[in-house]
C-alpha positions as CSV (number, residue, x, y, z in Angstrom):
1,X,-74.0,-73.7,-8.7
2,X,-71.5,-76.4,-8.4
3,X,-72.4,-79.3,-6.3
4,X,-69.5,-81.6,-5.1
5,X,-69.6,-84.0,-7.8
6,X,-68.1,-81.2,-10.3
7,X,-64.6,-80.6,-8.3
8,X,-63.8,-84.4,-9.8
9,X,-62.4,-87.3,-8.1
10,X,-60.5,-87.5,-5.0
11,X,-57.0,-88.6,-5.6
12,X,-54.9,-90.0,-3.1
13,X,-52.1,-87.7,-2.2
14,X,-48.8,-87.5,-4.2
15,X,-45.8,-89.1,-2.7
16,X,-42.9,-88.4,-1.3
17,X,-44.0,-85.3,-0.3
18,X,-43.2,-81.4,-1.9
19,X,-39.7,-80.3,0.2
20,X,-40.1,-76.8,1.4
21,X,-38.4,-73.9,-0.1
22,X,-35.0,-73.3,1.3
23,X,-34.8,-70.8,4.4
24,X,-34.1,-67.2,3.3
25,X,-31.5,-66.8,6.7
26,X,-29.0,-69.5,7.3
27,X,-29.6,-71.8,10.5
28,X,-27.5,-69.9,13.8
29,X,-25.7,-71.5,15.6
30,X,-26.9,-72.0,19.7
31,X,-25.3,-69.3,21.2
32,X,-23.2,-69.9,24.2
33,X,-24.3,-70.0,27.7
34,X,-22.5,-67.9,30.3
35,X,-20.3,-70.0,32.4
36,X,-20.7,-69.6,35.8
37,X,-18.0,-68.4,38.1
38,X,-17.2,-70.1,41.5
39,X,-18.1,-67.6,44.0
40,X,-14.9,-67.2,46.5
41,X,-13.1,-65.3,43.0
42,X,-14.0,-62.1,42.7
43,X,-14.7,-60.2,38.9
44,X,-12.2,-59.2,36.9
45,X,-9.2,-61.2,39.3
46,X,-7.3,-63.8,37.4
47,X,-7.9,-67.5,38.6
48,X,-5.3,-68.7,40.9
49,X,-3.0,-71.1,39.3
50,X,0.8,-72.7,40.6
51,X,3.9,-71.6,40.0
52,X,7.3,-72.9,40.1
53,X,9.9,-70.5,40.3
54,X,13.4,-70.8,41.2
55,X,13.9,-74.0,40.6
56,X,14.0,-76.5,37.4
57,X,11.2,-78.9,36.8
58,X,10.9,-81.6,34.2
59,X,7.9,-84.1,33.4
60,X,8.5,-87.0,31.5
61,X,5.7,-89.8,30.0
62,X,6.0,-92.9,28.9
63,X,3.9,-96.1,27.9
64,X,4.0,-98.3,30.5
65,X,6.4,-101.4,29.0
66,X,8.7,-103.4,30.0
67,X,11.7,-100.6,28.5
68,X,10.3,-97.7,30.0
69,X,12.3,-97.9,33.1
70,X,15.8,-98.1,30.7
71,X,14.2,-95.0,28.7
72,X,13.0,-93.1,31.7
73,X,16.3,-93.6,33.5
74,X,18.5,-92.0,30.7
75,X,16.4,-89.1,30.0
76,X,16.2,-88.3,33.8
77,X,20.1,-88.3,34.1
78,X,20.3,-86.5,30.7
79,X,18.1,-83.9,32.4
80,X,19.6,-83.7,35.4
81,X,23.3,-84.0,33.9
82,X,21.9,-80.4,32.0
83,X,21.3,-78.7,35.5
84,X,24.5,-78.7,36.2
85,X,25.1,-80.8,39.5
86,X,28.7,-82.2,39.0
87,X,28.4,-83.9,42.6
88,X,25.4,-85.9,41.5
89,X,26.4,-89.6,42.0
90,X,24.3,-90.2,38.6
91,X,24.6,-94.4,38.9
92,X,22.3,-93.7,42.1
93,X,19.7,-91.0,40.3
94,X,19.5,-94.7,37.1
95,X,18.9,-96.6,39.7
96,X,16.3,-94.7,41.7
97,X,14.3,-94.1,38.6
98,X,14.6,-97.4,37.1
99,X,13.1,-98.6,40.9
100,X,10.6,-96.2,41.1
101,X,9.2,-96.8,37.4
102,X,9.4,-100.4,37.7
103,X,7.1,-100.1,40.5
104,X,4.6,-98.0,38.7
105,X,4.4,-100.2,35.4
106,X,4.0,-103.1,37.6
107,X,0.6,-100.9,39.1
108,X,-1.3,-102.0,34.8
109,X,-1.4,-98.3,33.7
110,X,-1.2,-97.4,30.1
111,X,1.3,-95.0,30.9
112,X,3.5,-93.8,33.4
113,X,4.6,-90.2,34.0
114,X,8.3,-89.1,35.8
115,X,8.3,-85.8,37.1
116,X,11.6,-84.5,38.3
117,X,12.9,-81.1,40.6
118,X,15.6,-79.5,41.9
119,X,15.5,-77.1,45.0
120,X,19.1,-76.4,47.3
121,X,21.5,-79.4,46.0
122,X,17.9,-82.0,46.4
123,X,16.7,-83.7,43.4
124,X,13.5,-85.1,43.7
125,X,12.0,-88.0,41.4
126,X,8.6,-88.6,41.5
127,X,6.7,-91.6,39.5
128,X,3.1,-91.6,38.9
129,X,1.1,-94.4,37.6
130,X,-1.8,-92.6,36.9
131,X,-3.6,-95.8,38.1
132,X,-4.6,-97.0,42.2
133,X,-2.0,-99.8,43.2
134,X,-1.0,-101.9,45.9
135,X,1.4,-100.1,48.6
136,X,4.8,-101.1,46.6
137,X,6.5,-104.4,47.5
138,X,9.3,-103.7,50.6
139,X,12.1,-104.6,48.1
140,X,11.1,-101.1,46.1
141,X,11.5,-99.1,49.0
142,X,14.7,-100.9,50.3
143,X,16.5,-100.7,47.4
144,X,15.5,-96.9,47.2
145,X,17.0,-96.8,50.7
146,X,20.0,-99.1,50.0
147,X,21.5,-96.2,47.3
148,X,24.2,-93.8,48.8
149,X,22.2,-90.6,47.5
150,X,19.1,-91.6,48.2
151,X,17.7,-89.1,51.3
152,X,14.2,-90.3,51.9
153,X,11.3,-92.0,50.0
154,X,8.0,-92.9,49.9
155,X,4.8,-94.0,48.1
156,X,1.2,-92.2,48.6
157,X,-2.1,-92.9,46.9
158,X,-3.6,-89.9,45.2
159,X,-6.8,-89.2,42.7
160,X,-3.8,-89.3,40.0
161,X,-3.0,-92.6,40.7
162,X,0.1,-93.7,42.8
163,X,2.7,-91.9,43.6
164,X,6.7,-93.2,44.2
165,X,9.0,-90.7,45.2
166,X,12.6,-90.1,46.2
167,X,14.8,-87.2,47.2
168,X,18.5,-87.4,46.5
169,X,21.2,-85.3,47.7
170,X,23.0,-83.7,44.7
171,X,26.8,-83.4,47.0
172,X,29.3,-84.8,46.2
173,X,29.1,-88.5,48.8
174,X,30.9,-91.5,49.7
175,X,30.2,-94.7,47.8
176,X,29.5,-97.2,50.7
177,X,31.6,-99.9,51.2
178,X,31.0,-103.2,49.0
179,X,30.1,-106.5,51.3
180,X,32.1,-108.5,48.6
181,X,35.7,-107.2,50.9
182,X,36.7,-105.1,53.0
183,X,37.6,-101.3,52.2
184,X,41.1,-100.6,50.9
185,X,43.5,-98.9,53.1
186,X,45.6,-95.9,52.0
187,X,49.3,-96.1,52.1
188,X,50.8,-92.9,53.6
């Protein structure tokens, strides 16, 4: 019989320990969970999503510097110039933009967007920081209001930041008359 003393000495355990044999199937991956759908969309419809039709849109980024005014304004008149509005007083479209981005790099962003549109002779120039600012200074919105094709404009707070927008008339105008003297008269 074999008492305990004939199995030999206990030895400590060997270390590190033995690995264990490879797997015989490769690890899967987790396999993906099935998304949930809002409720109000029926199966099988596509999700909503907007449109623009009809019209010509064009977005524009930039980092928020002290030359993105200057850049944003010639690439918004180069833009527009391709629409094809002849009557566009393009002075007052380079000034509006350098106002309205002005404005926004003043809000600390990193960046600043310009989104521009055209619908029935209106341009309309929007500016977003993409960061909450103060209401814009009344010099911003005066000069906006000061320029010949200028319609209307504004400023609204959003979950995109701040928003600075203008709407120019694209027909042929006027210039107003310089304070510096008075207007010239015609000789008939």
């Amino acid at each position: 019989m074999s008492s305990p003393e004939a199995k030999g000495p206990k030895l400590p355990p060997t270390y590190p320990p033995k690995t264990p044999p490879p797997q015989k199937k490769p690890v899967e991956p987790p396999r993906p969970q099935p998304s949930t759908k809002p409720k109000a969309l029926l199966p099988g419809l596509p999700r909503p999503r907007m449109q623009i039709r009809n019209r010509q849109t064009a977005a524009l980024t930039f980092r928020a510097d002290q030359w993105a005014s200057g850049k944003a304004a010639g690439q918004a008149v180069t833009t527009v110039r391709g629409w094809g509005y002849p009557g566009l007083d393009e002075q007052d479209l380079d000034a509006a933009v350098r106002l309205l981005v002005a404005a926004a790099v003043r809000d600390g962003g990193r960046r600043v967007s310009v989104h521009l549109a055209d619908q029935a002779d209106k341009i309309l120039v929007v500016a977003l920081s993409h960061r909450p600012g103060p209401a814009p200074e009344g010099d911003v919105l005066a000069g906006l209001a000061a320029l010949t094709a200028v319609d209307s404009c504004g400023d609204d707070l959003g979950d995109d930041g701040r928003r600075l927008w203008a709407l120019l008339d694209a027909t042929p105008r006027r210039r107003k008359a310089t304070p510096a003297g008075p207007p010239r008269r015609q000789r008939g």
